[in-house]
Structure formats: structure tokens, C-alpha cells
C-alpha positions, 0 to 999 in steps of 0.5 A: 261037694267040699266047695264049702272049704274054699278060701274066702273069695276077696272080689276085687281084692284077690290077688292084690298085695296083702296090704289091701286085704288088710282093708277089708279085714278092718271092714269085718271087725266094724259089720260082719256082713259087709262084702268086699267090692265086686270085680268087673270078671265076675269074681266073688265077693264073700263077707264073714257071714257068708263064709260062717254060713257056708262053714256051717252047711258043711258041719251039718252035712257031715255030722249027717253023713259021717254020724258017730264017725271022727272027721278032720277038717283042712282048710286052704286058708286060715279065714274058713276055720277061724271064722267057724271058730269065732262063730 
């Protein structure tokens, strides 16, 4: 269920030095949709929207189910909140 906090899935780019990550920050800043490339294993690949989609699925789901109650999120990244922030 909280699959919707999962870090952003980089594709190709997960586990590589942060210096190509970078890269696909700069993609984000010009389209919003575009998806790192695919890895061959299958890996995925998320663009910002993606992400802010999924965001969005669990704040609805959880204003529904947690109505009137507070409810703290923590993420395992900065991408999820930053972008739900942005959004």
C-alpha cells in the first residue's frame, strides 16, 4: 500500500554516481514528462509526473481513509515531497 512513497525509480541511471543523476534533474527542468532512459533488467523509469501522480493517489487515498485525522508523511528520498510541493 505505501508503494506510493517509494523513491523516484531513475532507470538506467539508479545506482550511478550522482553526477549523472544530475542529468536527468536538467531534463526535468525543460519537460516534466520526460523518463530517464530504461534499464535492460527492467528497472523503472519515472519522469516528474509520474512521481506527482503517484503522490497525488496517496493523498487522496489517505485523506479517504484518515478523514479529520492528522497524518505525517516520510518519504525515503527528497524527490517524493519536493515534487508533491512543487505540484
Amino acid at each position: 500500500e505505501y508503494v506510493y512513497l517509494n523513491a523516484r525509480a531513475f532507470g538506467s541511471y539508479e545506482n550511478q554516481p550522482i553526477s549523472k543523476v544530475a542529468e536527468v534533474y536538467a531534463q526535468d527542468s525543460l519537460d516534466p514528462s520526460i523518463r530517464p532512459p530504461r534499464y535492460t533488467d527492467g528497472t523503472p523509469n519515472e519522469s516528474v509526473k509520474d512521481v506527482f501522480v503517484r503522490g497525488v493517489q496517496l493523498i487522496s487515498k489517505l485523506e479517504a481513509q484518515y478523514y479529520g485525522v492528522t497524518v505525517i508523511l516520510v518519504a525515503p528520498d527528497s524527490d517524493n515531497l519536493s515534487i508533491l510541493q512543487a505540484g
